[in-house]
DRENSE-840320 format. One record per residue (C-alpha): y negated, z, x; residue in one letter; residue number from 1. Coordinates in Angstrom, 2 decimals, padded with zeros to 5 digits. Layout:
N
+---------+---------+---------+------+-----+
:       v :       w :       u : rest :  nr :
+---------+---------+---------+------+-----+
:       Y :       Z :       X :    A : NUM :
...
+---------+---------+---------+------+-----+
//
This chain:
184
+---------+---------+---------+------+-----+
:       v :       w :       u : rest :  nr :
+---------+---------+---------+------+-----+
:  000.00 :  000.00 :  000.00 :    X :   1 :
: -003.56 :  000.00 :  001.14 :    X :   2 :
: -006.55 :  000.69 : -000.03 :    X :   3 :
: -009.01 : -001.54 : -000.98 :    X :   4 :
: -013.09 : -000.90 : -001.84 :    X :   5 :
: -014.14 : -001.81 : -005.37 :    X :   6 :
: -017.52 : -002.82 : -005.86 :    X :   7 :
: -018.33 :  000.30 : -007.53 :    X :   8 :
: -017.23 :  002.44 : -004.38 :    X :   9 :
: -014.13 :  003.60 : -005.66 :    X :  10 :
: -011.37 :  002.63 : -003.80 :    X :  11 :
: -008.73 :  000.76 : -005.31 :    X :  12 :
: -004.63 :  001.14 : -003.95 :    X :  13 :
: -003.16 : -002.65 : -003.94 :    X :  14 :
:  000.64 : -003.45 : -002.51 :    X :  15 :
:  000.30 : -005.02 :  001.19 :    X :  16 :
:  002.36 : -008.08 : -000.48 :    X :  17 :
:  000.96 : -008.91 : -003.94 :    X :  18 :
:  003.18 : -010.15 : -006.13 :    X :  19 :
:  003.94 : -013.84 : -005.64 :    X :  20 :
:  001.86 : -016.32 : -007.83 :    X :  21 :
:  002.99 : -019.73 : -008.16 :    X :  22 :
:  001.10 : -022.86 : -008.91 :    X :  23 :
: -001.91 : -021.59 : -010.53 :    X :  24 :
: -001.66 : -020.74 : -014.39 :    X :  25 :
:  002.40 : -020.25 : -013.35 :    X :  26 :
:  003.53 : -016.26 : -013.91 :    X :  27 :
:  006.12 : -014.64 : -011.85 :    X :  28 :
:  008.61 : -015.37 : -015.11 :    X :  29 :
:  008.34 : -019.17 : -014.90 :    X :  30 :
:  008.84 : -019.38 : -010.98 :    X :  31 :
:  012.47 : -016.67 : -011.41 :    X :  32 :
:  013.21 : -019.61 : -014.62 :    X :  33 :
:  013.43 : -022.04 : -011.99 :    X :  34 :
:  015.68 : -020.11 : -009.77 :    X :  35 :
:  019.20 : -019.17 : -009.67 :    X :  36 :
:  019.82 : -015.58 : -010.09 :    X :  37 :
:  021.09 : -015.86 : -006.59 :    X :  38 :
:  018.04 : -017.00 : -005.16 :    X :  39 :
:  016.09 : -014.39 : -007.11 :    X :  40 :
:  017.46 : -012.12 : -005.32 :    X :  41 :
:  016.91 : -014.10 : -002.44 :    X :  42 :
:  013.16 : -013.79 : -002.52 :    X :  43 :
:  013.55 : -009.96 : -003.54 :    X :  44 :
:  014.87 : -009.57 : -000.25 :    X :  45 :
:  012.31 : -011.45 :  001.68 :    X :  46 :
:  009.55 : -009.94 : -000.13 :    X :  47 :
:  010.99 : -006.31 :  000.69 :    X :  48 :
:  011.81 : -007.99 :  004.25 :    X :  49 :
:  008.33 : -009.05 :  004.65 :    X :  50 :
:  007.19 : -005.31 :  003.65 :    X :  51 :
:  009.26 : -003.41 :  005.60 :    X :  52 :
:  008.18 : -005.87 :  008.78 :    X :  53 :
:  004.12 : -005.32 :  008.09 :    X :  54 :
:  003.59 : -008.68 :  007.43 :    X :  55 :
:  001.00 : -009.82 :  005.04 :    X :  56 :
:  002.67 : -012.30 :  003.77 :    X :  57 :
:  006.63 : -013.70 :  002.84 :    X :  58 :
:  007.18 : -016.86 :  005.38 :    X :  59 :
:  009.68 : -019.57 :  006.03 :    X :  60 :
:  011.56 : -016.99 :  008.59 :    X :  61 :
:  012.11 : -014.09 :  005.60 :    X :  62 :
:  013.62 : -016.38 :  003.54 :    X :  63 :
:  015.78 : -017.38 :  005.95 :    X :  64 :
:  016.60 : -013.83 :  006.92 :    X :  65 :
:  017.31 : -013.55 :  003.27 :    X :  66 :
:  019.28 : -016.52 :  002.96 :    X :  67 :
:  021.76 : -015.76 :  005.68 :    X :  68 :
:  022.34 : -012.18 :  004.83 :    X :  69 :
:  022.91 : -012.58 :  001.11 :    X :  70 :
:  023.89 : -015.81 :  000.40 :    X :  71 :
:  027.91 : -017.36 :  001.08 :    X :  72 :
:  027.13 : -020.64 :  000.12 :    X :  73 :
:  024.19 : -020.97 :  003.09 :    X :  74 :
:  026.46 : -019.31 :  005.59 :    X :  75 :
:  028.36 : -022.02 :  004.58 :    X :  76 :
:  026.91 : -025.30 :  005.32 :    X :  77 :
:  026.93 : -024.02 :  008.89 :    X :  78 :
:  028.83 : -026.30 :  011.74 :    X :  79 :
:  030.32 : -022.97 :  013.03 :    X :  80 :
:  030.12 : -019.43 :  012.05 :    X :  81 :
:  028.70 : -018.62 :  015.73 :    X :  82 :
:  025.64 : -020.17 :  014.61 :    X :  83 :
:  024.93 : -017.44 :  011.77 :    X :  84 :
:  025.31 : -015.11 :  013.99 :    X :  85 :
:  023.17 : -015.79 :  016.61 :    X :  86 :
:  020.49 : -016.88 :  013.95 :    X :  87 :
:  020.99 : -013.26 :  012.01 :    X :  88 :
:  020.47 : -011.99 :  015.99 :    X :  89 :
:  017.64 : -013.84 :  016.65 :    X :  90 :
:  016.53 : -012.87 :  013.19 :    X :  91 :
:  016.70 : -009.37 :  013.78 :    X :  92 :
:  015.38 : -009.13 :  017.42 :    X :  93 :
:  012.03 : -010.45 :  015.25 :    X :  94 :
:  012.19 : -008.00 :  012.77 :    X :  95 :
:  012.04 : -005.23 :  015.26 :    X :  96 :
:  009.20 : -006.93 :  018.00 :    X :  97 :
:  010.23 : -010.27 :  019.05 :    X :  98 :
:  008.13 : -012.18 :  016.54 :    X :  99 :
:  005.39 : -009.72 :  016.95 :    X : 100 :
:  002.85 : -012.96 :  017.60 :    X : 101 :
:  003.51 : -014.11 :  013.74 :    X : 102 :
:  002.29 : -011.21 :  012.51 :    X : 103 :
: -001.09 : -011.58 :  011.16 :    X : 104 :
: -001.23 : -014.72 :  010.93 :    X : 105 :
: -000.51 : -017.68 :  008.26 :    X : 106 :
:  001.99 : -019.57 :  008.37 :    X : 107 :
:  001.06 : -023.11 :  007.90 :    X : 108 :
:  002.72 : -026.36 :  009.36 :    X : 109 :
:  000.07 : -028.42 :  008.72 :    X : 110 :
:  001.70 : -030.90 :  005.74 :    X : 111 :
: -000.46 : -029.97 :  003.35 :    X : 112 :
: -003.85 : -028.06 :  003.20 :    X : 113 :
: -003.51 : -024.63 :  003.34 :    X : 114 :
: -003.76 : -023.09 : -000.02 :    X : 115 :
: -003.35 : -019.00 :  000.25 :    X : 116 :
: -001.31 : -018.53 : -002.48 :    X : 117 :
: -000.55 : -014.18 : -003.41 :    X : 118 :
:  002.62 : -013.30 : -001.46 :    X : 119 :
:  003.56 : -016.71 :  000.25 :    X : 120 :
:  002.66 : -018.08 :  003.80 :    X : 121 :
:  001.24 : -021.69 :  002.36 :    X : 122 :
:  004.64 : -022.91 :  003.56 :    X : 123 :
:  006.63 : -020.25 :  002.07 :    X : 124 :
:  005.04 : -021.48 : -001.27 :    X : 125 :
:  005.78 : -025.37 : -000.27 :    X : 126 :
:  009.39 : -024.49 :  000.19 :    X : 127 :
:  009.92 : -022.67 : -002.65 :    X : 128 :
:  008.38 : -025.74 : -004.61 :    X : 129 :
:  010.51 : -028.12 : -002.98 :    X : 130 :
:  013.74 : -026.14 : -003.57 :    X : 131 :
:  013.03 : -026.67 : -007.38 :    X : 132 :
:  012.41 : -030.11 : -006.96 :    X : 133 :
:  015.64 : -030.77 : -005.06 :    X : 134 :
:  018.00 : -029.01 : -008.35 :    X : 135 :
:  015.70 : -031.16 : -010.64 :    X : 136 :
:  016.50 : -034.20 : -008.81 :    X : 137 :
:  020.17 : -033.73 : -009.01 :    X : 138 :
:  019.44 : -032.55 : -012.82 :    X : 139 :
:  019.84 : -028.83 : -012.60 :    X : 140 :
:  017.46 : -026.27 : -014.42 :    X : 141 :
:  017.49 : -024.15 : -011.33 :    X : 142 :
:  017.26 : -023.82 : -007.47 :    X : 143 :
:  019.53 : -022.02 : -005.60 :    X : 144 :
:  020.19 : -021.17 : -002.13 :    X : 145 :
:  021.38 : -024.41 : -000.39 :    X : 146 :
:  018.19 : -025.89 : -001.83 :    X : 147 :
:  016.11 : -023.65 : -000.73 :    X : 148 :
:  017.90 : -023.95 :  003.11 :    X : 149 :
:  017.35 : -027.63 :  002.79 :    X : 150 :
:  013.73 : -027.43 :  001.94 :    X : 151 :
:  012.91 : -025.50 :  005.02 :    X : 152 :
:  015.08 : -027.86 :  007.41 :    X : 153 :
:  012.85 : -030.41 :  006.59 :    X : 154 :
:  009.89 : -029.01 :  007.36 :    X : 155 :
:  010.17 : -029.42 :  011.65 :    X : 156 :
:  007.21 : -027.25 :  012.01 :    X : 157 :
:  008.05 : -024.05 :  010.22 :    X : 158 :
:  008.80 : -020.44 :  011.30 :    X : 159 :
:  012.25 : -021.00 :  009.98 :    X : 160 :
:  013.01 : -024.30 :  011.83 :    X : 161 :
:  011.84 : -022.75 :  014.90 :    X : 162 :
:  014.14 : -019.84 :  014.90 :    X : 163 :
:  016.93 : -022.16 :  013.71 :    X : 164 :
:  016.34 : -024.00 :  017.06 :    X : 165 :
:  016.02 : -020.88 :  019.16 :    X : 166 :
:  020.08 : -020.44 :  017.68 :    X : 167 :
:  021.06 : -023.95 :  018.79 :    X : 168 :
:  021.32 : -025.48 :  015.18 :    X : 169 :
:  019.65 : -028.78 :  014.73 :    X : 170 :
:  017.51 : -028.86 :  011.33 :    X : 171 :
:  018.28 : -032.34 :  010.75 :    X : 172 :
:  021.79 : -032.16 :  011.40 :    X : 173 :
:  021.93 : -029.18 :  008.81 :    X : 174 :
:  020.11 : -030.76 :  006.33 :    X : 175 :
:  022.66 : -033.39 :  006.06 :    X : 176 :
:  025.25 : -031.33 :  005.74 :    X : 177 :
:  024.00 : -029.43 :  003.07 :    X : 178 :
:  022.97 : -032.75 :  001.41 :    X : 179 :
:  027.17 : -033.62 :  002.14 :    X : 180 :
:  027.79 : -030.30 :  000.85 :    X : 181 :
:  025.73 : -031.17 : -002.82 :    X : 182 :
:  026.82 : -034.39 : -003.19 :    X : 183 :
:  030.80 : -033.42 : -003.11 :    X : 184 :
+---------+---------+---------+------+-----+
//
């Protein structure tokens, strides 16, 4: 929590994360619609992730985090499970100081202009977008995890790509596997 000054003096107590907005006009209830109850969860976990961590904001690298500890169907589409474990090391070594230089800042790979949206580094927000674009495409109601995975491997310059390189996994290679992985 921290506090904030009102205009009146009086200071007001606001959570460090606010709670995620989606496109404006969206609430909270028509974003978790578009999810699976998996991936709900999912973004529970990052937020709480992103919390616990003292960062302003949920980015690319808690939902990964989030992903890989929660979800089978992610830990999945991996070539080998080697790979998830180095990534939930990696992962962990930035929870606790490794990834200290993120903190503080946005995170924001340059696609589109950055729009600070409540809760979600700008590319967060993108990839949460995309993720429900990808199950429309294929003609589900709702995202889940895999969709969410592939949204971030395509994005080569965010927080989540980065640390999926630092493990050895290639995002492109990845994201064709989980498009293999859909399409069967």
């Amino acid at each position: 929590m921290s506090r904030v000054p009102a205009a009146d003096g009086v200071e007001d107590v606001q959570p460090r994360i606010p709670q995620q907005a989606a496109e404006s006009g969206s609430t909270r209830a028509d974003v978790d619609d578009r999810l699976s109850a998996e991936l709900v969860e999912v973004v529970a976990g990052a937020r709480r992730r992103a919390v616990r961590d003292g960062d302003r904001q949920i980015d690319t690298a808690h939902l990964l985090h989030s992903l890989l500890e929660s979800d089978p169907r992610v830990r999945e589409v991996f070539a080998e499970g080697a790979q998830v474990a180095r990534l939930l090391g990696y992962l962990v070594q930035r929870s606790i100081g490794y990834g200290l230089q993120w903190q503080g800042s946005v995170e924001d790979s340059g696609a589109v202009p950055v729009v600070r949206e409540a809760g979600w580094s700008p590319t967060a927000g993108i990839a949460m977008e995309v993720a429900c674009l990808r199950a429309e495409a294929r003609g589900e109601r709702r995202a889940r995890g895999v969709d969410l995975l592939a949204a971030l491997a395509a994005d080569p310059d965010c927080r989540a790509v980065e640390i999926l390189g630092h493990a050895g996994v290639v995002a492109g290679e990845l994201l064709k596997r989980i498009d293999e992985a859909l399409a069967a």
